[in-house]
PASEVO-67485 format. One record per residue: residue number from 1; chain; residue in three letters; x negated, y, z negated of N, C-alpha, C in turn. Coordinates in steps of 0.1 Angstrom, whole numbers, plus 2048, in hexadecimal, padded with zeros to 3 digits. Layout:
N
REC  pos  unit  code   nX   nY   nZ  caX  caY  caZ   cX   cY   cZ
REC  NUM     A   ALA    X    Y    Z    X    Y    Z    X    Y    Z
...
END
This chain:
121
REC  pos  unit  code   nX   nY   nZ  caX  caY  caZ   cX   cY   cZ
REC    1     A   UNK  76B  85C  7BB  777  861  7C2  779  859  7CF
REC    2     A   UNK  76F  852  7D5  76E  84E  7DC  77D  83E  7DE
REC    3     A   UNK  778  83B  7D6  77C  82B  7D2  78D  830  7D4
REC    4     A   UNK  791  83A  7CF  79E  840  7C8  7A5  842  7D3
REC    5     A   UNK  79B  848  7DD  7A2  848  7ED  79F  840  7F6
REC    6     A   UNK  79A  836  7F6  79D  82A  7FD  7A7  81E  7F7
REC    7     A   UNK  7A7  821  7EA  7B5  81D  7E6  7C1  822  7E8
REC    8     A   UNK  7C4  82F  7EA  7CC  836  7ED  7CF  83D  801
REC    9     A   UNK  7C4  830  804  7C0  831  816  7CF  82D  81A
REC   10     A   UNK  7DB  81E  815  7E1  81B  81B  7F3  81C  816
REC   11     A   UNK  7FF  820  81E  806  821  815  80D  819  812
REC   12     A   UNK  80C  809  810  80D  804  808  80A  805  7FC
REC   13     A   UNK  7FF  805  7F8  7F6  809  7ED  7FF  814  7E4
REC   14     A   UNK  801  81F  7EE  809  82B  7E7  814  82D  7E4
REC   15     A   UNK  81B  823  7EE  82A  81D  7E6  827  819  7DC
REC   16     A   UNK  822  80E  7D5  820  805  7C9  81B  813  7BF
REC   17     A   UNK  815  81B  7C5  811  824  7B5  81A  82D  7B6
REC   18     A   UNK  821  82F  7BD  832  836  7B9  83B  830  7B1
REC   19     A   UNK  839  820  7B5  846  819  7B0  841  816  79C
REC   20     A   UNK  833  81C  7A2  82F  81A  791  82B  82A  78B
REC   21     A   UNK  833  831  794  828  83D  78E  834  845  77F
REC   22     A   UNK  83E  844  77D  848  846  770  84B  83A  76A
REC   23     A   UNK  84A  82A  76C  851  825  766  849  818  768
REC   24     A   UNK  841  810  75D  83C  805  75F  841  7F7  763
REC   25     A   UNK  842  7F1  770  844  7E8  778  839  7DD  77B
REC   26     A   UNK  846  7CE  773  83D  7C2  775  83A  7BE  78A
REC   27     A   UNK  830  7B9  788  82C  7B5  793  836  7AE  79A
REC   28     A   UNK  83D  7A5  799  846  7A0  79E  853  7A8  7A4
REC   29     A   UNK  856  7B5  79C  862  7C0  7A0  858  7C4  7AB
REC   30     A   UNK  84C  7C8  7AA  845  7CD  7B6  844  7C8  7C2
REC   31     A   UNK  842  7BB  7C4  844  7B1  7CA  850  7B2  7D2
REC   32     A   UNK  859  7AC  7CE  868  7B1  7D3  869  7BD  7DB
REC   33     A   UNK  865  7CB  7D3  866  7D4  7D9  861  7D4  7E9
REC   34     A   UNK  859  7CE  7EC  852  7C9  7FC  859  7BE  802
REC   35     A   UNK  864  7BE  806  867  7AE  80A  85F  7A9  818
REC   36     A   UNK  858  7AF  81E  852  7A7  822  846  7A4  81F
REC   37     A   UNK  841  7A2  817  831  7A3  814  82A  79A  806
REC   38     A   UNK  823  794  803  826  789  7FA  820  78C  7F1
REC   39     A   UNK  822  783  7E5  81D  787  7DB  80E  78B  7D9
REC   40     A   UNK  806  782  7DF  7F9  780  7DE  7F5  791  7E3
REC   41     A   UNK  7F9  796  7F3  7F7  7A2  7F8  7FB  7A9  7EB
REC   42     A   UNK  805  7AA  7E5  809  7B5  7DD  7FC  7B8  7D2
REC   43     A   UNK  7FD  7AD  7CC  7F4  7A8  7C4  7E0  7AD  7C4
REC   44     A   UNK  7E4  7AB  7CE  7D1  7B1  7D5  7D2  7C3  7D6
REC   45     A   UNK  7E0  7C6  7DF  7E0  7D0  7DB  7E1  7DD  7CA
REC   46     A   UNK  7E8  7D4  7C1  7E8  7DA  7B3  7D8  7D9  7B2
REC   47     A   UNK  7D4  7CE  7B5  7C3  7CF  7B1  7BA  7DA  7B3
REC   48     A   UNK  7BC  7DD  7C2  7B4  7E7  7C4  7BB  7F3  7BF
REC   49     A   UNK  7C7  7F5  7BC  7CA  803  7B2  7C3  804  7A5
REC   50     A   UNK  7C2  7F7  7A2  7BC  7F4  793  7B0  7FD  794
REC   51     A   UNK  7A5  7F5  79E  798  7F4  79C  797  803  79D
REC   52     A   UNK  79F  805  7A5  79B  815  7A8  7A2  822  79F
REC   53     A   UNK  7A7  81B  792  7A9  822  785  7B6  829  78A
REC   54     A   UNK  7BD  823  796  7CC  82C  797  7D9  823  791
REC   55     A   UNK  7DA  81A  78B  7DF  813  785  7D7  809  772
REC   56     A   UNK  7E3  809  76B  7DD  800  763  7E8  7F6  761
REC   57     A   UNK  7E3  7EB  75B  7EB  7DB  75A  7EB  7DC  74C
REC   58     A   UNK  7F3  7D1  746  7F4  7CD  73F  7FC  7BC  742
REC   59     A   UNK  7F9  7B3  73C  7FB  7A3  73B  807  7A4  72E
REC   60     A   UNK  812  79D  731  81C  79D  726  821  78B  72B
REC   61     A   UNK  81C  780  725  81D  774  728  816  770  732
REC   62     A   UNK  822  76A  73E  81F  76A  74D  820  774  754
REC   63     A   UNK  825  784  74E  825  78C  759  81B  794  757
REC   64     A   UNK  819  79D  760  80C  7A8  760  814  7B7  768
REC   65     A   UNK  816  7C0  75C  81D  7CE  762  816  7D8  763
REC   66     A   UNK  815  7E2  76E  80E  7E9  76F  818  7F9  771
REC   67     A   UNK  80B  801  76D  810  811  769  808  81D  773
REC   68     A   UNK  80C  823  776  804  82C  77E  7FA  836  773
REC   69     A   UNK  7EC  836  775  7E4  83B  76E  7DE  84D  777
REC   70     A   UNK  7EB  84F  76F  7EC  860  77B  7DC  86B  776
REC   71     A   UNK  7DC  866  768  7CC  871  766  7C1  86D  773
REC   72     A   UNK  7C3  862  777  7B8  85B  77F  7B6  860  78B
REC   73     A   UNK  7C0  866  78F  7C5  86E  79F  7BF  880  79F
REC   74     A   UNK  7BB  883  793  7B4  891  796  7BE  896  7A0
REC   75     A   UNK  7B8  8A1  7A7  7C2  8AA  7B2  7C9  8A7  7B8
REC   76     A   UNK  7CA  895  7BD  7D1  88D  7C7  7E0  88C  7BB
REC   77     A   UNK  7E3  88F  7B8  7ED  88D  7B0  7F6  895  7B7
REC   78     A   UNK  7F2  8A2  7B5  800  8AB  7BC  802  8A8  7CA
REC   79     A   UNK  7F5  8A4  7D0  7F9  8A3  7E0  800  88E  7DF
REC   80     A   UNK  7FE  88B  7D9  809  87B  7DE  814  87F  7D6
REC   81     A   UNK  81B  885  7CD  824  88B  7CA  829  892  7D4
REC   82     A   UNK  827  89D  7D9  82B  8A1  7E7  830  899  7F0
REC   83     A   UNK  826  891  7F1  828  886  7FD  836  87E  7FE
REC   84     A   UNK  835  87A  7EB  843  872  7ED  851  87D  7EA
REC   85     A   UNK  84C  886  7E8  85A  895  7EA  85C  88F  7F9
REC   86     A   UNK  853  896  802  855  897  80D  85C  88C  817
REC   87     A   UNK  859  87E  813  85B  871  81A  855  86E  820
REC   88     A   UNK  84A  873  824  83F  874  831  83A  865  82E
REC   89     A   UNK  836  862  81F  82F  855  820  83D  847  827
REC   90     A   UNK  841  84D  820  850  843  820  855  83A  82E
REC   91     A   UNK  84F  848  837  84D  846  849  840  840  849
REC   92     A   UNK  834  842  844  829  839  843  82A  82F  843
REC   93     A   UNK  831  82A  836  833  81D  833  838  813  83E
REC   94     A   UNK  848  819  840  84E  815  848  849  80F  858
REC   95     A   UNK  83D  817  85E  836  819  867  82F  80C  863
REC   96     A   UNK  82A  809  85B  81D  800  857  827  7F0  855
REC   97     A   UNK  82E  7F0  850  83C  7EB  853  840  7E1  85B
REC   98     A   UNK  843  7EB  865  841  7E9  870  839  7E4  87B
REC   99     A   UNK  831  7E2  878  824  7E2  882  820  7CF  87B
REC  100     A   UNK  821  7D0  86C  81E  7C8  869  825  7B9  86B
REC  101     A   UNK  833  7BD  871  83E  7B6  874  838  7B0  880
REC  102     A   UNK  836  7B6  88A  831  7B6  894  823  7AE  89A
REC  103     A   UNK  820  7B1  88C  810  7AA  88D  807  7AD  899
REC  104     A   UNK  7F9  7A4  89B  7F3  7A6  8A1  7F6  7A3  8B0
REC  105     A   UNK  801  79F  8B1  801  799  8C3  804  7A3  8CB
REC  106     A   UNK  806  7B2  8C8  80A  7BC  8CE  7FB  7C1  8D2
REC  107     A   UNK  7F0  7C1  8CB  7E6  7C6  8CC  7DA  7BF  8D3
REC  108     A   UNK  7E1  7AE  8D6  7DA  7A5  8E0  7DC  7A9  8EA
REC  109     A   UNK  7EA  7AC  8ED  7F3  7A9  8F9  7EC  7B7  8FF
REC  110     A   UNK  7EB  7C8  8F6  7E6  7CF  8FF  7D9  7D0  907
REC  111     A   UNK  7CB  7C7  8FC  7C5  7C2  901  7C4  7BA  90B
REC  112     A   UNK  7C9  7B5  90D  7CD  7A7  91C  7D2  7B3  925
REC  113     A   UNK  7DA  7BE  922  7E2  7C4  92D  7D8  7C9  934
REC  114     A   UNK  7CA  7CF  92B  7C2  7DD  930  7B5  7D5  935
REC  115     A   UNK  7B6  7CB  936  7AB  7C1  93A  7B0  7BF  948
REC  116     A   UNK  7B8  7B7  94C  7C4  7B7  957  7C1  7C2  963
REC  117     A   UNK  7C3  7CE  95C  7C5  7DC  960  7B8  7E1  966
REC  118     A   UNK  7A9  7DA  95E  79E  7DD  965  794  7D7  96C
REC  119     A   UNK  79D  7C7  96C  79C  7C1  97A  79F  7C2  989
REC  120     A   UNK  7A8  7C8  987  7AD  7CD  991  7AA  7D8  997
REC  121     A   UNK  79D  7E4  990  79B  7EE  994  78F  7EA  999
END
């Protein structure tokens, strides 16, 4: 169970097993679905859905589509179902999103600020 929820730690991750959890979607529609985020990221992320039996693949030429493997979620099923009722992750996402846009120079810069701050003291 373990594995299942550190796969299901981030909501990215939990977007993608929504976008696959009724209707099987090639990797590339998934892809898209993220516009900011690239293939390769998307890509690593299906993986770890994989490994952690919350997704399965299949290869059809060059593409590889994936399905949400809902028996694999035990009790967590009704609560990320909730989740996406509610939209709560949706603001997650969004949140993560964001941040990511943003990147790390916001989190240098506070550093530098609180260093500053206790030289002075």
């Amino acid at each position: 169970m373990s594995a299942v929820l550190r796969a299901l730690n981030t909501p990215r991750r939990r977007e993608l097993l929504r976008l696959v959890w009724d209707q099987e979607q090639a990797a590339g529609d998934l892809h898209r679905a993220f516009g900011d985020v690239t293939f390769g990221a998307v890509s690593q992320h299906l993986r770890v859905l994989e490994d952690a039996g919350l997704v399965v693949s299949r290869r059809e030429g060059r593409n590889r589509y994936y399905l949400a493997r809902k028996s694999g979620l035990g009790p967590l099923r009704d609560w990320l179902e909730s989740m996406w009722d509610s939209g709560l992750d949706r603001l997650a996402l969004e949140a993560e999103l964001e941040a990511a846009r943003r990147g790390p120079r916001g989190s240098r810069r506070t550093k530098a600020v609180t260093k500053k701050k206790r030289k002075r003291t």
